[in-house]
C-alpha positions in Angstrom: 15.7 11.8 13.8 14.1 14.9 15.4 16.4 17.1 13.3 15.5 14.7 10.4 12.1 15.3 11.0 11.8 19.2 11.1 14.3 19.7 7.9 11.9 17.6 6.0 12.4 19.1 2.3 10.0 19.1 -1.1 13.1 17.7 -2.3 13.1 14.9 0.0 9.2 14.1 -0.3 9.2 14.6 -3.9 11.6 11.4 -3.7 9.7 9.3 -1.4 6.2 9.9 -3.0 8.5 7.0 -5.4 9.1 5.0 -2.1 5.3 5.1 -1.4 4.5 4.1 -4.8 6.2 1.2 -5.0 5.0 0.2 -1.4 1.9 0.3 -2.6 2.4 -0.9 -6.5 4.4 -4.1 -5.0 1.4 -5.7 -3.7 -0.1 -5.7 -7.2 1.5 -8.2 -9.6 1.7 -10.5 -6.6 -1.7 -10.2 -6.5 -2.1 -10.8 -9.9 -0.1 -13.9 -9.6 -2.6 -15.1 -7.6 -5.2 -15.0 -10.1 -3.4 -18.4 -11.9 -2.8 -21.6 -9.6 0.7 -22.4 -10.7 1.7 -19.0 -9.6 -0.6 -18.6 -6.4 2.2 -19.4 -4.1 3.2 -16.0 -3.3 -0.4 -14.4 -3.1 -1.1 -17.1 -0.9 1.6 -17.0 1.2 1.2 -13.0 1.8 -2.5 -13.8 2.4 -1.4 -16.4 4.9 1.3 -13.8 6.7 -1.7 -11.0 6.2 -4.1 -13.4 8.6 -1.7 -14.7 11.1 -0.4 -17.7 12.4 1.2 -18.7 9.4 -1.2 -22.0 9.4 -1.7 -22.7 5.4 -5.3 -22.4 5.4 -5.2 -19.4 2.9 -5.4 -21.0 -0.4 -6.7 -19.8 -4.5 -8.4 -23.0 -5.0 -11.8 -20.6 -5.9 -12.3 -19.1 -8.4 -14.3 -16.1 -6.5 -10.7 -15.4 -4.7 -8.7 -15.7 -8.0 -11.0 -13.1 -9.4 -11.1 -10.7 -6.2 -7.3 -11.5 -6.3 -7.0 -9.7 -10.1 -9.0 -7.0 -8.8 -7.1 -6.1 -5.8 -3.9 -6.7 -7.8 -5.0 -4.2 -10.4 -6.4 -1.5 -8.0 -2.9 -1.2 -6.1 -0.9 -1.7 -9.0 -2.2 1.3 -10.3 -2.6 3.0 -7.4 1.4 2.9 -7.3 1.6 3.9 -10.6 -0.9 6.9 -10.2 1.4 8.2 -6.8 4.9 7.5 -9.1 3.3 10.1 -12.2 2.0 12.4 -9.5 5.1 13.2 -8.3 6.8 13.0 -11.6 4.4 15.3 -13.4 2.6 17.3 -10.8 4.0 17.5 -7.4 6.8 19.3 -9.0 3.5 22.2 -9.1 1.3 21.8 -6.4 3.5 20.0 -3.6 1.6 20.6 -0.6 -1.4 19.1 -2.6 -0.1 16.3 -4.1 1.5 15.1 -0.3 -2.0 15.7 1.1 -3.5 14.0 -1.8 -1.7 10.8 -0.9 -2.3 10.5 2.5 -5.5 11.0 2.3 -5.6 8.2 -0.1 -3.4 5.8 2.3 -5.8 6.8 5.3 -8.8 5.7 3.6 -7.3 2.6 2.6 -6.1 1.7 6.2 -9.4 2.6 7.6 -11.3 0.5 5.0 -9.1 -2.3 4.6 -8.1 -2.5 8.7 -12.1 -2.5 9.6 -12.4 -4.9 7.0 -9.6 -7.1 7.9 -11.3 -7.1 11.5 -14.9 -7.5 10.7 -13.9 -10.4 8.9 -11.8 -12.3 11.4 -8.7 -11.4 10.1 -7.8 -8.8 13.1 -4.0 -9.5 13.2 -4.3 -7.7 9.2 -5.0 -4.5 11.3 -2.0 -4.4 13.1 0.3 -5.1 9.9 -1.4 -2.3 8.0 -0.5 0.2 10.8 3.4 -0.7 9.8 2.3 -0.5 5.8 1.2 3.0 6.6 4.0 4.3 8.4 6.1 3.1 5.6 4.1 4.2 2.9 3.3 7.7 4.5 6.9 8.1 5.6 8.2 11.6 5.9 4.9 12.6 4.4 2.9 13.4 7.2 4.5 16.7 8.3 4.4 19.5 5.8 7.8 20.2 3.7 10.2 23.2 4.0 10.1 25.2 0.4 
C-alpha cells in the first residue's frame, strides 16, 4: 500500500476525481427521492443510518424536510457533476489545482456538515463522514507524480 501510495500518478488521480464524483453525486437523486412521499423510503432510510441506531424515527412526513431534502439533493448532485467535468475538461491543464481544488471542497463540507451533524444531536453523522471523506479524497491527498 506504501508503494501504492508514493507512485501515486496524474493518471491515476485524474481517474478517481470520477470515483469522488460519483461518491459525492450518489447522495443526490436519493435525496431528491426524498422530496415525494412514495419515494422517501431510501432518503429516509440513509437519514435513519446517517443518525444512528437504526430506530425509524427519521421520517419526510414535513414538508420543511421534503424541501431541505431537494436542496441537499441538488447541491451534491451537482457538486458530483462539477468534480466529474473538472477532471474531464480541466484537470487534464492544471492537475495540481484541480486535486487541491477538490479537497478543499470535501474538507469544508466535513467540517460543516460533521459540526452540524453534532450540534444537532446527530453526533454518530460525524463519525460516518470521516469514512465518506477518506473515500471521497482517496489517493488525492498526496500530490501526484508527473
Amino acid at each position: 500500500m506504501q508503494k501504492i501510495i508514493r507512485s501515486m500518478t496524474q493518471k491515476f488521480h485524474h481517474f478517481y476525481l470520477k470515483v469522488t464524483a460519483i461518491v459525492i453525486g450518489s447522495f443526490g437523486p436519493v435525496f431528491f427521492l426524498g422530496t415525494m412521499l412514495q419515494t422517501s423510503e431510501p432518503a429516509r432510510w440513509s437519514l435513519d443510518l446517517l443518525s444512528l441506531p437504526l430506530d425509524g424515527l427519521q421520517t419526510f412526513h414535513d414538508p420543511t424536510t421534503r424541501f431541505l431534502s431537494a436542496l441537499t439533493g441538488g447541491f451534491l448532485f451537482g457538486w458530483g457533476i462539477c468534480i466529474w467535468f473538472l477532471q474531464k475538461w480541466v484537470y487534464p491543464k492544471a492537475p495540481d489545482e484541480i486535486r487541491r481544488s477538490v479537497l478543499a471542497g470535501l474538507l469544508s463540507w466535513f467540517f460543516l456538515d460533521s459540526a452540524g451533524s453534532v450540534t444537532s444531536g446527530n453526533s454518530s453523522n460525524a463519525f460516518i463522514n470521516i469514512i465518506v471523506l477518506l473515500i471521497a479524497a482517496g489517493p488525492l491527498w498526496k500530490k501526484a507524480k508527473n
